[in-house]
Steps between C-alpha positions, in 0.01 A plus 500: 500500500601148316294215429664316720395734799142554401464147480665427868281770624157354318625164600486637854178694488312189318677284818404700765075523297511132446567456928208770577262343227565132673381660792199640319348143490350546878256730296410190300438274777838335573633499885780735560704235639502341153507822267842565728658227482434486130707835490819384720659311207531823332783623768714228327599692246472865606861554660631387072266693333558801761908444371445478192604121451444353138497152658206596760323642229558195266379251789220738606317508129422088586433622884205686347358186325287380758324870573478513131298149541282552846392874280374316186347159690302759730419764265333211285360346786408713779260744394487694876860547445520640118607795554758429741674249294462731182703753718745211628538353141598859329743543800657148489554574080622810562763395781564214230550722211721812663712222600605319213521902337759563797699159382461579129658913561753344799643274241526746227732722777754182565560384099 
């Protein structure tokens, strides 16, 4: 298996744990209606990422910005919701970094 296919398929995994851990904030007191609709932006970018698309993945790494942001500002300030935005900040980074690894060995294939 290449680089490039391990990191499409992490990419995907980390995608489809970053959506369930979203929904994991009911546990920490948020309503479902919000923790859902915090998680429909991600279906933006799934059909690309599912393809394979270096330009979805390019646009996606600043699509993760503003998990990356809500994870840090609540794990800082929320102490009821720690652990959940522990989980949801190691997801987001992880999403973030297979990503870029998937543009990096993707680009290596086309020179």
């Amino acid at each position: 298996m290449s680089l490039e296919t391990t990191a499409r398929s992490l990419t995907i995994w980390f995608w489809i744990a970053l959506v369930a851990s979203l929904l994991a904030w009911t546990t920490a007191g948020y309503p479902w209606a919000i923790c859902t609709l915090a998680a429909l932006p991600l279906l933006a970018p799934l059909s690309g990422l599912l393809r394979g698309r270096r330009h979805t993945y390019a646009w996606a790494t600043l699509f993760a910005i503003p998990y990356l942001a809500f994870a840090v500002t609540e794990l800082l300030a929320n102490p009821a919701a720690r652990w959940v935005a522990a989980m949801s900040l190691m997801l987001v980074f992880g999403w973030f970094c297979t990503m870029i690894l998937f543009l990096r060995a993707s680009r290596a294939r086309r020179e």
